[in-house]
Every structure is written in C-alpha cells, then in structure tokens.
N, C-alpha and C positions, 0 to 999 in steps of 0.2 A: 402489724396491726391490719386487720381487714378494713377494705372500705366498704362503709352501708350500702346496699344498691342502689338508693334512692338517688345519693349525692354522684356514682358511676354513672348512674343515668343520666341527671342532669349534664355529667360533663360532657360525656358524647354525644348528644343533642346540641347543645353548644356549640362541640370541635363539627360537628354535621353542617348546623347553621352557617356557620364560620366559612365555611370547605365553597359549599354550594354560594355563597356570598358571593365570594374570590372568582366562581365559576363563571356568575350571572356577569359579573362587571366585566371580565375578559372578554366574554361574551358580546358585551357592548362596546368598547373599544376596540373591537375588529380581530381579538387576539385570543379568543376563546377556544375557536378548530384549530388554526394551526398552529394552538400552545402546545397539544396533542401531538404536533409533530416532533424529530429529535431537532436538536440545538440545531442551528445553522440551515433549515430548511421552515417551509413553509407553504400551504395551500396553494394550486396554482392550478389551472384547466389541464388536464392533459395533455394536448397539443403545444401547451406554452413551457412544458418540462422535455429540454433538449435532449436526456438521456433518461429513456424511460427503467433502464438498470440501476440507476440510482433512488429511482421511487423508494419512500424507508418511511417507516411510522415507527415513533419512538415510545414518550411515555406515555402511562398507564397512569389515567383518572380516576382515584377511589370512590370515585361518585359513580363508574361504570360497572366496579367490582370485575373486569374482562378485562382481556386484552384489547384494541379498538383496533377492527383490520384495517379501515380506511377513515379515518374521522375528517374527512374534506366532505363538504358536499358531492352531489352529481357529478359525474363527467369532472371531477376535480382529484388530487391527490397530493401525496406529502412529496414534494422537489429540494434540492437544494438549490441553495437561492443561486449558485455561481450557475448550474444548468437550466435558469428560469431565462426563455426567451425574451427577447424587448415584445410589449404588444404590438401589432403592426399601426402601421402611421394610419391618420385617416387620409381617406384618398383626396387628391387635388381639388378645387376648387371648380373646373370644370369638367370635371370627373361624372361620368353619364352610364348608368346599368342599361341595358336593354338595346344597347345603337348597334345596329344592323349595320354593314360593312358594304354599300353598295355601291360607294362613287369609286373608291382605287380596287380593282377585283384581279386579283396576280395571277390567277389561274383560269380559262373560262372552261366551263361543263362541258360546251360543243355538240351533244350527243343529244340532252331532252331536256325544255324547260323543269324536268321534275329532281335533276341534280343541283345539288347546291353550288355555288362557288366559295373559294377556301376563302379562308377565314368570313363569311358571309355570317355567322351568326357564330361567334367568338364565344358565347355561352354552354355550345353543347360540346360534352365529353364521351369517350366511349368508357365502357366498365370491362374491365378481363377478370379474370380468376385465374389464379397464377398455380397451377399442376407441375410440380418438380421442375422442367426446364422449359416448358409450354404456359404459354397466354392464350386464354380461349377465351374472345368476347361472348359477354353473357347478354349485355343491353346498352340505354344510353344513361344520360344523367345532364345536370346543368349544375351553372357555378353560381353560386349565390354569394360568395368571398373567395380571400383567397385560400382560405381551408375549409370549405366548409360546397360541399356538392348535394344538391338533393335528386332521390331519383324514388323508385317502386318499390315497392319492401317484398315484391315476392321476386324481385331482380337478385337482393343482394341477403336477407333474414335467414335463408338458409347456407347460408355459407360462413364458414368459419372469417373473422373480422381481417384476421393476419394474410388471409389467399385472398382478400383482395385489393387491386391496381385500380387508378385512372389515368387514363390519358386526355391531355390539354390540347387545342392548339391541334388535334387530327383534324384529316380531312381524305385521305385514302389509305384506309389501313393494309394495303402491300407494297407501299413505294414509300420513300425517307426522301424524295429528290422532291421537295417543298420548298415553297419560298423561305421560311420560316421552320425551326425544330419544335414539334410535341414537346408535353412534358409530363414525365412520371412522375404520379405520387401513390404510397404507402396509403393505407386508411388505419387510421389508430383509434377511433370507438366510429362504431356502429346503432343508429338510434333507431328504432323502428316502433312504428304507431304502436300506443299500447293494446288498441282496438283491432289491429289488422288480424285476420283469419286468410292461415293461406285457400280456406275451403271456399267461400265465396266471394274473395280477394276486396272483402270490406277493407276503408280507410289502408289504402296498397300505397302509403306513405313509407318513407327514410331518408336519412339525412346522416351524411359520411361526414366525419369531421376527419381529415388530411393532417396525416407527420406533419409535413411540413408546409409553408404554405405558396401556392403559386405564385408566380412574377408573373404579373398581368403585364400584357403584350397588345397591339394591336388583331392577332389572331387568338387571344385570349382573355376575355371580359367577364364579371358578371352579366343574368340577366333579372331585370328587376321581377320585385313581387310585387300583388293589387294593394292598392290602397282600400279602404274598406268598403266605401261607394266607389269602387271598379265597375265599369260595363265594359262590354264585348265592344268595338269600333264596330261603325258599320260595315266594315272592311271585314274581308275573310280573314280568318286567324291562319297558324300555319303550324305545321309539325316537321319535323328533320330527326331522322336518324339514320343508322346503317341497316333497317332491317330488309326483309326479303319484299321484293316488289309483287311477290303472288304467292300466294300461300300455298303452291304447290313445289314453289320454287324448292330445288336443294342446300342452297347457301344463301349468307346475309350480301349483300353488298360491299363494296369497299370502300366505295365512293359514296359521302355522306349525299341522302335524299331529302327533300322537300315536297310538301304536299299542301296546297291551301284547300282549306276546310272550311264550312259552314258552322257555326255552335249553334245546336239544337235544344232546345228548353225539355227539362226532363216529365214532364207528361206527352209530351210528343213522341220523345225518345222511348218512352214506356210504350206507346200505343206502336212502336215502330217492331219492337221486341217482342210484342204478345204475339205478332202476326207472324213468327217465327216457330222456329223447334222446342223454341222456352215455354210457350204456351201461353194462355191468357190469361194464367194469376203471377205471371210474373210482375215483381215490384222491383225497382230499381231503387238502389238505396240512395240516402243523400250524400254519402261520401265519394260517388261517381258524377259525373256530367257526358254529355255525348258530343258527338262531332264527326263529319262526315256524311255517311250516307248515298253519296254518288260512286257513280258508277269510275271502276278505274282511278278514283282519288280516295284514299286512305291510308292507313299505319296499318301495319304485318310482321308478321313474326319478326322477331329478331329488332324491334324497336321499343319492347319496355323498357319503360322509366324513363322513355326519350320526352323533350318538352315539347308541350302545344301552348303555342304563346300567342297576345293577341296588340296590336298596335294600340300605346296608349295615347288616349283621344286629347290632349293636353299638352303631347312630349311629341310631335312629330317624326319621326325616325327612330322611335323609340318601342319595344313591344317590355308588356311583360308576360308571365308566365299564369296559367291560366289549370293548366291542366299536367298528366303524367300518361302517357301510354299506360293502360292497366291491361283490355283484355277486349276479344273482341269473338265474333262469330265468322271464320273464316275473315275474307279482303276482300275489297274490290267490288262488293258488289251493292247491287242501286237500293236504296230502301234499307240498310240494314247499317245501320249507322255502327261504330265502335267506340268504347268504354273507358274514358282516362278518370282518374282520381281527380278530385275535384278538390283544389288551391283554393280559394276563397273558403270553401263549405271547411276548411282543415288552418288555415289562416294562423287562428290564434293557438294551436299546436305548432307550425311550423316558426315563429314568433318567440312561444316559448323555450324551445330549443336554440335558436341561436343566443335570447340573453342567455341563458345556461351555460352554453359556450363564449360568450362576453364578444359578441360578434357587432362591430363597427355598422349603424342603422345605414349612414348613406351608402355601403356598396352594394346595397340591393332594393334601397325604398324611394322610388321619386320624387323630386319634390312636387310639392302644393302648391301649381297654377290660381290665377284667377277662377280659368274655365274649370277644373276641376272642385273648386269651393262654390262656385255657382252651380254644380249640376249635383253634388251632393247635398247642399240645400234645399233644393227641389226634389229632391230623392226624399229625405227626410218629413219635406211639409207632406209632399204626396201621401206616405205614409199615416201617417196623424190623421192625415182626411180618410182615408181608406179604414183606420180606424171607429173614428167617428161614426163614419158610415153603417159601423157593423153593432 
C-alpha cells in the first residue's frame, strides 16, 4: 500500500522537529558539541588534550547532512577524556604578574647599565624557529600564563605553527652556565590579529598558545596586562630584548638588553614621522603607539615582539605591558622615535583570546587598588565633562 504524501510529509517534519528538539536541549545541557564527538571523548582546548594523535571526531548529525570535521568550538577539539589534561591550578594567593626581580640579582651585567640582569624581568622569552637541526632566533615575546606567550604577528604569522620554539627563563643565548635552566616549549596553535597586514604591519598582534605549559620559577613569571583606565607612570617605561644595539650592527646580542623610553602621544609621534622619509601625509594608525625618540636609547633589529612595559601606578614593583616592538626607521637616533603595537588600543582582542583558550584572569590582570579606582573615576567624570563641553 502506498503512503499518501501528505501523511509522508507530515511524518518527517515531525521526525525533523523531533531530531532538532533533542539537538537544541543537548545543546543546552552543555552536551550538544561534544555529543558530536566519538564515545569516550569529548570537547577540550587544544592545549588541554595531552596527545594530539588521538584527536578523533566521531558521529554524524543528520541535521548536518556532512561529515563534521571539527565540531568543538575555536582553538578546541574532540580528546579522549583519559588524554584530557587537569586545568592548571589558580595561582597562590600572593601570586604577583609583572615583579621585576631587583633585590636578589644572581648575575651582574658589569659591562653597561643598558644590559639586563638574569632573571630581572622573568617575563620576557626568546622565539627560534626550528630549521632541521638548527634554532635560529627570530624575536622576543612575554608570558602572559603559563601556556599562553604574546608577541608580533610579523615575528611568528609567517612561519609554519610546528617550527616554532620558545625559550623561558634565558638570559644569554650562548652559555647554559646560569644560575637557573631555560625552558622549551613547542607552540601548538598559532592566533594572529584577524586585521594584521604584513604590508603596513597594522594590529602586528599574536598570541602562542604552548603544548605544554610552563613551571613558573623565580627566573620565570608572567607579565601583567592594563587594566582599562591604565596610564603610562610618570616614570620612564622600558623595553628588553636580544636585539642589535645599532642597526648596522651584524648580529642580535646574547645578552638580554634594556632600554628606558619615554611614551610619546601619537600626534606628536605623527608630527615626529612626517619630518622624515615617510613624508607629510603620513598617518599613524591606532593600532601602533611610539616610544623613544633619543638619541642612543631605543629597540633594533632583532627585538620584535619583544615587550615595552610601564610600572603600574598602584602595584609598586610591578610593570605591565604596554606595548610590542613592531617596526621602526633605522635606531638610535634623536627625534625619530620607534613603532610598537599598541596593548590597550588591541585589549579587548587580546582578552578575547585567552577566554577562548579558558586562561586563568589573575596570572596576568592586577588587582584593583584604591588608588587605581580613584583615578579611573576621575578619568571617567573628566570624560563626561569633556563631553558635555562639546
């Protein structure tokens, strides 16, 4: 006996309703994506699946009518649950991003106030790129957890994700004879601003999320990020990496460098620029900031993606991160200040990326003083009146 199509119809519309019902509710009991996966595994960040050879996506949703190659979110995928890492603990209680390492100093510079001492800023890493049985640094980078490193996206965007390393914990890259050992890590996804152009190295943002993740050390820290109403200290900020001391120079350094800077406000920096080779309709975009400008004090080759960070006005001994080595016109010299990616102006991107990656707030966000609820209050009224005004 045939069935009429009417009653066909109605029945798969029904079994359809039915299907997508079952879908919506999984969905909301947290068990909708990685129902998607096979038996015994389920959605997990990348980094938190300890054998990435087991990643497996199993059944097929007739609501997809496909195969579904990855049905986890972002930066996530199908694990089995026995290869699903613990998430890391949250850090101690008096647990501090940003502390500068200046009372016990194990090694001293000797040579120029412009070399760092080890572990003096426990934040900054070096970057290699790993060529068959050779490491060849490429820039620097800072810790923001303990998986999770941000640095310049024209440092690391062109390079394939699996060739490259970071090292922890340096501090001369041709001697091992340290108070303390570096530490390697793998990088297992690669995030780069969806904005960055390597042609005008607009938003020269990324963010490395690490196999596995660091054992934070006294020679190995995070360093913190602004809070929203951040200012500059009256204090000089400061930049460290291994790059070349002169831009004519042939090699990076070995020995990690320091440099204190002035932050310069970007129509300054603009009118600093026009009076150059860039010419007078040069615009600086907002995803840069500047810094420097003196003679003999700057960042040089061989230092992108290294941090410029500024002492937070609230945390005493504490800096955070402010800026990124992006790009510059020659070094070194007076009136012509250099070019980092601008932290704040990129904030709620870099923000966005670690929930994505489910990254623990206190190892990189300082707490909320007094004095900094009273100057972001005044920041705000100012605002409103400045408003007003207009």
């Amino acid at each position: 006996m045939q069935i009429p199509n009417k009653i066909l119809n109605a029945f798969l519309t029904i079994l359809c309703l039915c299907l997508l019902a079952n879908f919506t509710s999984s969905q909301k009991n947290g068990t909708g994506i990685s129902a998607l996966c096979a038996p015994g595994s389920r959605c997990a960040p990348l980094w938190q699946c300890s054998n990435n050879s087991k990643i497996i996506f199993g059944n097929i949703n007739p609501l997809f009518r496909a195969k579904v190659t990855n049905p986890c979110k972002s930066h996530q995928s199908c694990c089995r649950e026995e290869f699903i890492r613990e998430l890391p603990v949250s850090p101690p209680h008096d647990f501090a991003c940003g502390r500068r390492n200046v009372e016990s100093k194990h090694i001293e510079s000797q040579s120029t106030s412009k070399l760092a001492d080890f572990a003096e800023f426990p934040w900054v890493v070096a970057i290699f790129l790993s060529e068959e049985t050779n490491l060849n640094f490429i820039g620097g980078g800072s810790i923001l957890s303990p998986n999770v490193v941000l640095t310049a996206a024209h440092i690391v965007c062109g390079h394939a994700t699996e060739d490259l390393l970071i090292r922890a914990g340096e501090w001369d890259t041709r001697s091992v004879l340290e108070p303390f050992e570096h530490q390697e890590r793998d990088v297992l996804v690669k995030i780069c601003h969806e904005k960055y152009d390597n042609g005008s190295m607009f938003y020269d943002i990324a963010v490395l999320n690490l196999r596995t993740p660091l054992e934070f050390a006294k020679h190995i820290m995070p360093i913190c990020l602004p809070r929203h109403f951040e200012f500059p200290n009256i204090e000089r900020c400061l930049v460290a990496g291994w790059g070349r001391e002169e831009f004519t120079s042939d090699a990076t350094r070995n020995i990690l460098r320091k440099v204190d800077l002035p932050i310069l406000d970007n129509p300054l920096c603009q009118r600093k620029f026009r009076r150059t080779r860039l010419g007078r309709n040069f615009c600086l975009n907002e995803s840069f900031l500047c810094a420097g400008g003196e003679k003999d004090l700057d960042s040089c080759t061989g230092d992108g993606g290294s941090p410029l960070f500024c002492p937070l006005y609230d945390h005493p001994g504490q800096y955070y991160q402010i800026g990124i080595v992006s790009w510059g016109l020659s070094c070194n010299y007076a009136n012509v200040p250099s070019v980092y990616a601008n932290i704040p102006h990129q904030l709620d991107w870099i923000l966005g990326v670690l929930r994505r990656l489910e990254q623990n707030v206190n190892y990189y966000m300082p707490s909320y003083k007094r004095e900094y609820q009273e100057r972001a209050s005044n920041s705000i009224i100012a605002f409103r009146m400045d408003n007003k005004s207009d």
